[in-house]
N, C-alpha and C positions, 0 to 999 in steps of 0.2 A: 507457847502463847501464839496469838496470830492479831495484833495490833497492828493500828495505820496511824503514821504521823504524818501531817500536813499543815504547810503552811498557805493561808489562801489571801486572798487579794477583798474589799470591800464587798466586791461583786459574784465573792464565793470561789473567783477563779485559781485554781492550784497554782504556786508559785513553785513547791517542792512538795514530796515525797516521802517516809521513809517506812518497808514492813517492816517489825521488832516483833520478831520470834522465838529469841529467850525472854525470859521472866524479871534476868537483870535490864533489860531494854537496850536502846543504840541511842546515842545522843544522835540529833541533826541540827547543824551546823547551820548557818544562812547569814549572808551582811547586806543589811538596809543602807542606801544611797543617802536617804533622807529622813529626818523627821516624820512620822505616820504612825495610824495604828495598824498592830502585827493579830494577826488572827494565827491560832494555830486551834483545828481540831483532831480529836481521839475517833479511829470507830474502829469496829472488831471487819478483818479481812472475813471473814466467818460469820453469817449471821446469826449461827446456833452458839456462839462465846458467849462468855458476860462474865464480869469479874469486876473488882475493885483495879484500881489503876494511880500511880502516883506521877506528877510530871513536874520539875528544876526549871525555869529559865533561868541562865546566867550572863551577862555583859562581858564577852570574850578582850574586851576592849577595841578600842577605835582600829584600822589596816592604816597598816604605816608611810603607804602610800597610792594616791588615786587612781582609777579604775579608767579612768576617757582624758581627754588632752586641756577638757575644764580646769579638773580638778589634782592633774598632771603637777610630781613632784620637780621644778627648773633644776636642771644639770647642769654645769659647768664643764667645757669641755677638757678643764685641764685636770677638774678629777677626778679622783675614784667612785663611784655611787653605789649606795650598800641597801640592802632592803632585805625582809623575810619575805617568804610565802607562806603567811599564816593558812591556809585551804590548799589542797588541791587542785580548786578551782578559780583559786587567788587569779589577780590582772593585776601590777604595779605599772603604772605608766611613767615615766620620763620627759618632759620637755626640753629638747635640746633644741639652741639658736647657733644657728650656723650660718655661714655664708657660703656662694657658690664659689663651684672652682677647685675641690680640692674631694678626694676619694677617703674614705674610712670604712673603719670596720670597729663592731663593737663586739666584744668578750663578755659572754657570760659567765663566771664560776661560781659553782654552789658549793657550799662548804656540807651538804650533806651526800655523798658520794651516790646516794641510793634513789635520790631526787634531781637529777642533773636539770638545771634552768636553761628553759628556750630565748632566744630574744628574735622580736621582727622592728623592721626601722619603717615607718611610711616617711616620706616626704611633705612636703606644703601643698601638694597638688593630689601627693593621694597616694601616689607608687608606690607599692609594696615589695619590699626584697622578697617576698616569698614565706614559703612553711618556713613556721620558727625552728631555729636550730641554735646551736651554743654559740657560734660565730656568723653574724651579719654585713660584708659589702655591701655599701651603696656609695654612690657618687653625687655629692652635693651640688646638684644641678639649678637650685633656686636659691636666694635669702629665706628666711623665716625659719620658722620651729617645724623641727621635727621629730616626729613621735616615736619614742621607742618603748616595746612592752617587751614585758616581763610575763613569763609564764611556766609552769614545770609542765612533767609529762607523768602519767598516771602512775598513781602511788595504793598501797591499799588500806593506806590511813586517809580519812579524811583531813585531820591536821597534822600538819607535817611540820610549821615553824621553821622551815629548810631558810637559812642564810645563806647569800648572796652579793655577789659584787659585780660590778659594769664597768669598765675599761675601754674607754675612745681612742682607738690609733691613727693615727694620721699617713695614710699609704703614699701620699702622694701629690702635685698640683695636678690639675689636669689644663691641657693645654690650648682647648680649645672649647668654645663654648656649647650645649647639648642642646637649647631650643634655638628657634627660628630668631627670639627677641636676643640670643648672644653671640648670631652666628659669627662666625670668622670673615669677612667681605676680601675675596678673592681679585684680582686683577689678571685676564688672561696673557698667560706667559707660557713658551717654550721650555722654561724651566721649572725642574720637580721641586715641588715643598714636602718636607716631614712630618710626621706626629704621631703618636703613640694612642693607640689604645689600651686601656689601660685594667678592663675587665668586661663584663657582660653587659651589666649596666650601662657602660661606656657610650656615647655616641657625640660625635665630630660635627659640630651643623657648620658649614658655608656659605656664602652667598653671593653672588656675581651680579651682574645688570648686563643687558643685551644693546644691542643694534637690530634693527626691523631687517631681517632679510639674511642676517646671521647666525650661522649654525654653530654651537660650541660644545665639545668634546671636553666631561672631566674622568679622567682616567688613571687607575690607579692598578701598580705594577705589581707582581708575585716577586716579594723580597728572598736570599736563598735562606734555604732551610724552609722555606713554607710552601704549602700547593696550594693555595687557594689565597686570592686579592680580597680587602674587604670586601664588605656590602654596600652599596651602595640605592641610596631613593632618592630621586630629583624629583621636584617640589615644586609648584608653579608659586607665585604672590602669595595666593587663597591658600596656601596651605594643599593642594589637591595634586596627587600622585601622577605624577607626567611618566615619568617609565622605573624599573626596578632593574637593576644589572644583573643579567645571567651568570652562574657561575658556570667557568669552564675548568679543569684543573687544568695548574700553570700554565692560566692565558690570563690576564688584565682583566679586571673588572673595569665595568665602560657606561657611563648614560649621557647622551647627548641629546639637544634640541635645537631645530633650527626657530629664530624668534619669527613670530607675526607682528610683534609689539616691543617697541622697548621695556622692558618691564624688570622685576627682578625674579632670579629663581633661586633654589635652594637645593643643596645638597645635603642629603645626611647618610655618614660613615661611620659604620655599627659594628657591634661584636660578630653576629650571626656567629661560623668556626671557625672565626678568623681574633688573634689577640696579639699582640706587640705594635713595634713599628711598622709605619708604612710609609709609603712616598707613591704622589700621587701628580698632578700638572692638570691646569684647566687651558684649554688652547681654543682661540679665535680661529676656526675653521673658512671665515670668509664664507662670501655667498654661493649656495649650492652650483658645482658644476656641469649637472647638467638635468634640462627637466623633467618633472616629475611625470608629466603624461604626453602623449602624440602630438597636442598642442605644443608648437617649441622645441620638439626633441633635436637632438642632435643630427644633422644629416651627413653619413659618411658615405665613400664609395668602399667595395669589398672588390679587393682583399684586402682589411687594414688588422689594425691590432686596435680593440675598445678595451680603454681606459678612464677608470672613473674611480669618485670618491662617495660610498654611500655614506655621510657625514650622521647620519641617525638611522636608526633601526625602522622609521616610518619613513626613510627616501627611498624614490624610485629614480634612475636613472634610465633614459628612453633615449636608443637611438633610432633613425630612420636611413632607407637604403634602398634602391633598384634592385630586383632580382630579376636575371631571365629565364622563362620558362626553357625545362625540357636539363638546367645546370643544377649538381649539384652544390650544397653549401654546407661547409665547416662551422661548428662554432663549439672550441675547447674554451674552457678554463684554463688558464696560464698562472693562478695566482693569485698573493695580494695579502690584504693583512684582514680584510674581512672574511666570513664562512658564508659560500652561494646557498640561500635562504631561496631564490627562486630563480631562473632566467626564463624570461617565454618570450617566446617568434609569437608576431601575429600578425595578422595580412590587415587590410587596406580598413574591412570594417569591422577590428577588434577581433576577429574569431584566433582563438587562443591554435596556432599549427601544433607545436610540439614543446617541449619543456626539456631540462636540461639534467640529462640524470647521470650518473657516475663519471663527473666532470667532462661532459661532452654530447655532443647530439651532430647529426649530418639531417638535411633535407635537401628532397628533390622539389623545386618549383614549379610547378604547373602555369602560371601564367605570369605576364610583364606589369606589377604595380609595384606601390611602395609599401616595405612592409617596416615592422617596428622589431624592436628586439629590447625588452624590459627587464633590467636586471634590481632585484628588492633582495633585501637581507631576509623577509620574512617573520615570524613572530617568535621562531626560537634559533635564527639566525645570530649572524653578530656584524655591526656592520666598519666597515674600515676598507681600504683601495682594495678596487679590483681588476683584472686583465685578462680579456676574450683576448683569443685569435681568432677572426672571422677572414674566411678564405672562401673566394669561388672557384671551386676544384672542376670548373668545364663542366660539359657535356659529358652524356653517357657512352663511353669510347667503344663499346661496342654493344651491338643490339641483342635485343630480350628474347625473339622469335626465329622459327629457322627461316623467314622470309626476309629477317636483316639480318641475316647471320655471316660474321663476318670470314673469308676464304683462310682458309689455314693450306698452306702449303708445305710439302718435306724441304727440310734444313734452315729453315726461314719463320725462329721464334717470332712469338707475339707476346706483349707482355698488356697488363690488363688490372681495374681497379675494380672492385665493389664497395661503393661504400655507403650499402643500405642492405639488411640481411636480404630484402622483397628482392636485389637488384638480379637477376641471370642475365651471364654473358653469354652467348650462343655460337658457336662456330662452326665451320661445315670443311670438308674437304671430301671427294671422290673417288673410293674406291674401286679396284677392280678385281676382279675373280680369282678366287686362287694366290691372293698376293697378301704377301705377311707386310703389318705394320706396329710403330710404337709411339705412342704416344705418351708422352712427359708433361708431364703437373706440376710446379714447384710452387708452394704453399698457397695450396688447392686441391679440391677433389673435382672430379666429375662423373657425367652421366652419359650415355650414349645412346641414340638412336637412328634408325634408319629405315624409310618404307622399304627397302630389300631382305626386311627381317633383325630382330637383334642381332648385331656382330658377336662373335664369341671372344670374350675379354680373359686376360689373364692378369689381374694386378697384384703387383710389388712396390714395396716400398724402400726406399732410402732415404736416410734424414729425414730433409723436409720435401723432397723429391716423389711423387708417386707416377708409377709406370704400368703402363696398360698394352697388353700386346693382344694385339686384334690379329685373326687368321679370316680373310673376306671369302665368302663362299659363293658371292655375288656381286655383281657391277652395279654400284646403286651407292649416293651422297650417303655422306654420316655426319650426324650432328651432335657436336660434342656441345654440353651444358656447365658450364661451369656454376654451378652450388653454394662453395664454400671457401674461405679466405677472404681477404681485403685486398691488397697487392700480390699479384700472379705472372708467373710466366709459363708459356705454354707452347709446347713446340711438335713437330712429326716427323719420324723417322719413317724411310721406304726401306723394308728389311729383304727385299728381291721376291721372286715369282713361286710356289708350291713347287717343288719336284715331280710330283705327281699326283692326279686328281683322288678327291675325296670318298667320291662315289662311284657306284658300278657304271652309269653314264660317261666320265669322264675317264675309265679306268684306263692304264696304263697295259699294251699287250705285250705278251714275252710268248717267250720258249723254253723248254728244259734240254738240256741241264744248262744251270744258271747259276751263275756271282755275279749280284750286281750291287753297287754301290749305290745310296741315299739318304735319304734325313728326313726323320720326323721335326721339324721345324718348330714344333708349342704342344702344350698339352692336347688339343685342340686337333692335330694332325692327324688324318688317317692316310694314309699310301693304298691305295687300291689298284691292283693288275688281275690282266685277263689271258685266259687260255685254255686251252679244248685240250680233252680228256676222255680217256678211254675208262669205261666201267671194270670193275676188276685188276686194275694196274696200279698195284703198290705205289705210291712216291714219298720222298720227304721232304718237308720244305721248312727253313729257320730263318730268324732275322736275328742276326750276332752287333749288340749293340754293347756300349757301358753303362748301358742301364736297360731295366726290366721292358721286355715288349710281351704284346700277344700279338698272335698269328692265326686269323682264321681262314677255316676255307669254306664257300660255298657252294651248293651244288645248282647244275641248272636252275632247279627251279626255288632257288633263292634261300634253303636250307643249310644249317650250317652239319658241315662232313664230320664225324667224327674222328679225332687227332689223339696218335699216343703222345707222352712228357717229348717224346726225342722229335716228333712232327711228323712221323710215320701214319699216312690214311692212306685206303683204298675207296676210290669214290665207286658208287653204285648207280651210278648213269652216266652215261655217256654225253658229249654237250661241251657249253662252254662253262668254265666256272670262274670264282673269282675268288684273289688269296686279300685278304684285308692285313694291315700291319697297323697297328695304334700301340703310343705306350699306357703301361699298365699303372693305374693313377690310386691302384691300392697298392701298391707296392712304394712307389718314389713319392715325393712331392710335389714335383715339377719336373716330370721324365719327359727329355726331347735332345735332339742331338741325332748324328751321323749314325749309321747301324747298317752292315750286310749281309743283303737276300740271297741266301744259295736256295734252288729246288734241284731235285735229281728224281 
């Protein structure tokens, strides 16, 4: 078959539903609130159907209990409350009178295993525990009635007749009042008060009264076994959110207010992930120490230590100070029980110099005014004491350019600061020709230059010590750049004179046959000698060192002669030539040291 049941409203409008598609039919079910008339009609889902059709009303009898908090059956909190779900779609209401102050929970059990009953509790004001479920917490936070329903969860019977019982437990007092009308009125004290929370619902309201010009801290501590302090929301008169406490793990929940007005404010302490005891203290902070803007700030001389109390998360603390151009200036973080949310330098008309980042900042002063130094917990800050050290660490102790570049002499360290990456320290000392030096770095690098041409540099390192050995090929200043480090020391060794020159110009004259003793002195080194030669005359010539050399020869006209492994050549002009000695820098590392020149 393909029938339609409907129940409709005066106005035609459908109230319920039902197709009936076998031939025995489907009853539909419906419960009227009030006295009325009931309209139900027939029509075929199918317009091409038609048939005969039989239809039953029957009076299922009165629901044993009412549907809204009108018509709501009064409970007693000391008994048991029993009721069917004649539908599926049953509502049993309960009215229960309760007073504030005290936590429950209500029990559902349905005596048919297969229909398990929901219950939801609202309050006098409206709050609802939530999706119905078999057990209900709530926290009787008002006088008056409160509404508990009854309901199952889907079944594939429409009547179910599922029995049922309601059990009120009493969890608890609770110990403090949850609106603003039962808060607890607080008196500021150095010492902590306790209280429990007691579930989700849960919330603690307080209340304190001000002094105009007074800032008051209520704070509440991470008890052990827990990472996290209540919630906290401070409240002005009007009911309106003055601040919310950040949570930090295991750190104090915190909201404070300095007053404009004597007035009253409120605190409320809430479940949020926090549940048990707590202990908490509200403390008379006394008036702010120091002001909030340039107007009135604090005037120190540097070098002191700033110290202060950001007493709310909205203070600012300003101090004011001389700076002299051309000096640097310290300012760490030392501390404190607050988190540095902001610190900023700022010159004479507000312009913001520098801020304060990985607990510290330096600045170089350019000119002689008063500047300001503003320290604020910020918006995800937290505020509580704090402690700069502000230091003026002088002038810059040695200049930037090689035209102040300060004299470096042999055996006679200099020691030396940077403290701004921009800062180069510049130093100069005067080489001369042919003359070995070394230069020492201690937690530092440098740079070198010189208009007599780059020096040729060999560095090594130890610890925190770097070493640079210079071979000068030319009489001309060299200016050492210091780059990198904070505190340095810098020093110059005179390693004595070349043994002999580099090039054919400065070359050293002999004669054969020959032993003679010398040193390549750095990687850097070449020994050059001179001397006339006959075309066609065999000779050989070796430099016998403890480490690897080469040995070349030239011929007049600046050609290198060809050399057997043992050093045996025949030059093929006649003239002067020249024997070179360097060590061999693919062979060693750092090949230099004493070595002797035999020719024959």
């Amino acid at each position: 078959m393909g029938w339609g049941l409907e129940r409709i409203d005066a106005e035609g409008r459908r109230l319920e539903q039902l197709p009936v598609w076998i031939s025995s039919g489907r009853p539909l079910y419906f419960k009227v609130h009030a006295a009325e008339t009931t309209y139900l009609r027939m029509s075929t889902i199918h317009s091409e159907l038609s048939g005969p059709y039989s239809c039953k009303l029957e009076d299922l009898g009165p629901d044993d209990h009412g549907d809204t908090l009108d018509t709501a059956t009064p409970w007693s909190p000391d008994t048991v409350a029993t009721g069917v779900m004649e539908l599926v779609t049953d509502v049993d209401v309960f009215a229960l009178s309760l007073r504030r102050g005290a936590f429950y929970r209500v029990v559902c059990t349905s005596q048919l295993p297969s229909v398990p009953c929901k219950v939801n509790v609202l309050s006098p004001t409206g709050v609802s525990t939530g999706e119905p479920a078999s057990t209900a917490s709530f926290n009787a936070s008002h006088d008056g009635t409160y509404r508990v329903e009854v309901t199952s969860t889907f079944a594939q019977d429409v009547v179910i007749q599922a029995a049922y019982s309601l059990q009120l437990e009493n969890l608890g007092t609770d110990d403090h009042g949850d609106t603003r009308e039962h808060a607890t009125r607080l008196m500021p004290s150095p010492s902590p008060f306790s209280g429990m929370l007691s579930g989700a619902m849960d919330r603690d309201v307080f209340s304190f009264s001000t002094q105009v010009g007074h800032a008051y801290l209520f704070i509440c501590d991470v008890l052990p076994g827990q990472l996290l302090a209540p919630r906290l929301v401070l409240l002005d008169a009007a009911g309106r959110q003055v601040e919310i406490a950040p949570y930090f793990q295991e750190q104090p929940t915190r909201v404070s207010v300095e007053a404009t007005t004597a007035t009253e404010y409120f605190v409320e302490l809430s479940y949020g992930t926090y549940v048990g005891t707590y202990s908490c203290r509200l403390e008379d902070l006394g008036f702010d120490d120091h002001a909030d803007s340039s107007v009135g700030a604090t005037v120190v001389m540097l070098s002191t230590r700033l110290t202060g109390h950001l007493e709310t998360r909205s203070d600012v603390d300003v101090f004011a100070f001389p700076m002299r151009p051309g000096h640097f200036y310290s300012f760490q973080w030392k501390g404190g029980t607050s988190s540095p949310g902001a610190v900023w330098l700022k010159n004479a008309q507000g312009t913001v110099l520098q801020t304060m980042n990985f607990g510290g900042f330096t600045y170089l002063a350019s000119s002689e005014e008063r500047y300001t130094l503003e320290v604020d917990a910020a918006p995800l800050g937290r505020a509580g004491t704090f402690s700069i050290e502000a230091t003026d660490l002088g002038p810059d102790d040695h200049g930037d350019t090689p035209e102040t570049a300060t004299l470096l002499e042999p055996g006679l360290p200099l020691s030396g600061a940077r403290y701004l990456g921009s800062d180069r320290d510049v130093f100069v000392f005067s080489m001369e020709e042919n003359t070995l030096y070394r230069v020492n770095c201690t937690g530092c690098d440098v740079t070198f230059q010189s208009p007599g041409g780059q020096p040729r540099t060999l560095k090594t390192t130890r610890n925190s010590t770097i070493s640079y050995h210079l071979d000068a090929y030319a009489t001309a200043p060299v200016y050492i750049t210091i780059y990198s480090g904070s505190l340095y020391q810098l020093s110059l060794e005179y390693l004595g004179k070349d043994d002999h020159g580099d090039d054919t110009d400065h070359a050293t004259g002999i004669t054969y046959p020959l032993n003679l003793q010398a040193a390549l002195d750095s990687v850097f080194d070449v020994d050059v000698f001179s001397l006339s030669l006959l075309a066609g005359q065999t000779h050989r010539v070796r430099a016998i060192a403890g480490f690897s050399t080469v040995v070349s020869v030239l011929a007049p006209d600046g050609t290198e002669v060809t050399k057997s492994f043992e050093g045996d050549f025949t030059p093929t002009q006649s003239g002067l030539h020249h024997i070179q000695v360097r060590p061999n820098l693919t062979v060693w590392s750092y090949p230099s040291g004493p070595y002797r020149l035999t020719f024959d």
